[in-house]
C-alpha positions in Angstrom: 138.6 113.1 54.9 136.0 115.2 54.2 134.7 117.2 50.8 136.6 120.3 52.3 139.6 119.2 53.1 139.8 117.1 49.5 139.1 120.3 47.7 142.0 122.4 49.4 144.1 119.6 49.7 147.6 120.7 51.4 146.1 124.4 52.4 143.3 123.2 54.4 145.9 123.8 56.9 145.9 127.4 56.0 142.4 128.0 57.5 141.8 128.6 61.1 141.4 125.4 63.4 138.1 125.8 64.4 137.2 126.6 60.7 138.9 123.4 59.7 136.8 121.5 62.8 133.8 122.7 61.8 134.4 121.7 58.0 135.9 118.1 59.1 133.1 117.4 61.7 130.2 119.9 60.7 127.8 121.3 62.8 125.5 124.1 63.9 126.7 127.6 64.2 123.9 130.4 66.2 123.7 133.6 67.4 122.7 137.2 66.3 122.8 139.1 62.8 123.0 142.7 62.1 121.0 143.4 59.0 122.2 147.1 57.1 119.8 148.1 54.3 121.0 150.7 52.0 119.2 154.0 51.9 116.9 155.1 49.6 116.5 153.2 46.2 119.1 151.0 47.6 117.0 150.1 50.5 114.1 149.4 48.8 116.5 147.2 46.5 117.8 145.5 49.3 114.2 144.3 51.2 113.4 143.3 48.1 116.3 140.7 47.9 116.0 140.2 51.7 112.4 138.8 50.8 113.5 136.8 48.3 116.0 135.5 50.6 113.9 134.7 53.6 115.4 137.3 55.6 113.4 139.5 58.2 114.1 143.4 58.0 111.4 144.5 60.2 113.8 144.2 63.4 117.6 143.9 63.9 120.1 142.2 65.3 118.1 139.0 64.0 118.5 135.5 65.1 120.3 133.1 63.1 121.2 129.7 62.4 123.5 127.8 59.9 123.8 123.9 59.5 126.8 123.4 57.6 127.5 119.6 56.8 129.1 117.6 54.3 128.1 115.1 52.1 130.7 112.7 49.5 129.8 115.1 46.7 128.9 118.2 48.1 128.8 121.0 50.9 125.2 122.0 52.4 124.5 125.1 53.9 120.9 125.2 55.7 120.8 128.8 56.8 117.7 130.3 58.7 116.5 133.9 59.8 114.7 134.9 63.1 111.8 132.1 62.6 111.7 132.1 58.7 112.0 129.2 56.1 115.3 127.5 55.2 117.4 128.6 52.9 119.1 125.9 51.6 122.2 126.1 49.7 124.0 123.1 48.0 127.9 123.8 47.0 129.2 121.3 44.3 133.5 121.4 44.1 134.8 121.7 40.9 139.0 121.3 40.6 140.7 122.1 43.8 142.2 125.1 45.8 143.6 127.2 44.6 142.6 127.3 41.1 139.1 125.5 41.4 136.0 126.6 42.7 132.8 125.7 44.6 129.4 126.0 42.5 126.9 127.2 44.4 123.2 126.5 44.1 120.6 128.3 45.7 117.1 128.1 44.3 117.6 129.5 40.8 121.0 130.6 40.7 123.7 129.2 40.4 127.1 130.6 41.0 130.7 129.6 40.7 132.7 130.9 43.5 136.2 130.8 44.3 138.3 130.8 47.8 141.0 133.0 49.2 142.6 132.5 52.4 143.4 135.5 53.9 145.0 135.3 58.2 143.0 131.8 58.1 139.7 133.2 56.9 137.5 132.2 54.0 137.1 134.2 51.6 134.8 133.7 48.5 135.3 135.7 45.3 132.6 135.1 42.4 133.9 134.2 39.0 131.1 133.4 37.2 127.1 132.9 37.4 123.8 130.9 36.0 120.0 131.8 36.4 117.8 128.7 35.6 120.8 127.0 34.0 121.5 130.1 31.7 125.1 131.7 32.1 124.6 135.4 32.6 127.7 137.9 33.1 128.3 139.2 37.0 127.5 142.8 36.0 123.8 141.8 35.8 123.7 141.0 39.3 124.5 142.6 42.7 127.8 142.8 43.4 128.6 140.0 46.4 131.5 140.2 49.2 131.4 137.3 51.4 133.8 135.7 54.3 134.0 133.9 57.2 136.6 134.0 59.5 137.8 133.2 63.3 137.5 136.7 65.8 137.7 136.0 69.6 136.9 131.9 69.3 133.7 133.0 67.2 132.5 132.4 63.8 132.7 135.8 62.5 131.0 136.2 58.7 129.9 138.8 56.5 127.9 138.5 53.7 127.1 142.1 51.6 125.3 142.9 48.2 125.6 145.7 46.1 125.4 147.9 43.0 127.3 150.9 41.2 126.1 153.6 41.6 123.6 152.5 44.0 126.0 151.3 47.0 125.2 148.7 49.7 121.8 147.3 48.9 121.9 144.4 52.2 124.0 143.1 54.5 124.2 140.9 57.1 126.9 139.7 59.8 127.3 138.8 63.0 129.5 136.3 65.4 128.3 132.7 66.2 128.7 130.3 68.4 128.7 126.6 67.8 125.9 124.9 69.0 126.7 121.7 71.2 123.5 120.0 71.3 121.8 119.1 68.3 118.7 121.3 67.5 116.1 121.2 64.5 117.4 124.4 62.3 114.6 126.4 63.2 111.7 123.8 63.6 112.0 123.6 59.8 114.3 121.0 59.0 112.9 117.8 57.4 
């Protein structure tokens, strides 16, 4: 049984098939990502994060990988842009669905993020978060809306940032396919 399936225990079965395959077996998901940048301020915002984040913003759609794998403690997420670096996130379970939550880890921050299913789809509402080990309230950071969910036999996800006042500051979705072979994630993977 894998970390997934322990963590939402009887409503695993809640999430799509081929969401719960690819969290039972893992694998490699690929296709194209449409970035959005806000406008003005916002944009300027938002490439700023994108660089942080390893993201290209100088052409769109972009290509994209994800390597999503289990281990017996924890979920990875090995995510890469166009021919960028990894981004490597590491989430860590803590209780169980639906009350728990998954801590994510990615570089410096940390964040605790919880899971609704919604028509078999994941997804992720943040509850709280930590920059270099220090708890700091949500409001201090962009505002995050997240999911993943089956459309047409692909992965569909969304991932958005933004702030009041300032509106969307980066997005990125797109539909992917799971890859059959195995591939290095983007020549980068050790």
């Amino acid at each position: 049984m894998s970390i997934v399936e322990r963590w939402f225990g009887a409503g695993f079965v809640q999430l799509n098939p081929l969401l719960q395959q690819l969290h039972q077996q893992g694998g490699k998901l690929h296709g194209q990502v449409d970035l959005q940048l806000g406008r003005g301020l916002a944009g300027i915002v938002g490439a700023r994060l994108a660089m942080r984040l390893g993201i290209p913003t100088e052409h769109t759609p972009v290509a994209f990988q994800v390597d999503i794998h289990g281990t017996d403690d924890c979920l990875h997420w090995n995510r890469c842009f166009a021919d960028s670096a990894v981004l490597y996130s590491r989430f860590q379970p803590s209780g169980s669905w639906p009350d728990g939550y998954w801590l994510e880890s990615t570089g410096a921050l940390t964040l605790a993020l919880a899971v609704d299913i919604r028509q078999g789809g994941w997804y992720w509402r943040p509850l709280k978060a930590w920059l270099h080990g220090v708890r700091i309230p949500l409001w201090l950071l962009p505002r995050t809306e997240a999911y993943k969910r089956i459309e047409n036999g692909r992965y569909h996800f969304y991932v958005g940032f933004s702030l009041p006042l300032l509106g969307n500051l980066l997005s990125y979705s797109g539909a992917l396919q799971l890859e059959s072979a195995t591939a290095e994630l983007c020549d980068h993977a050790p």
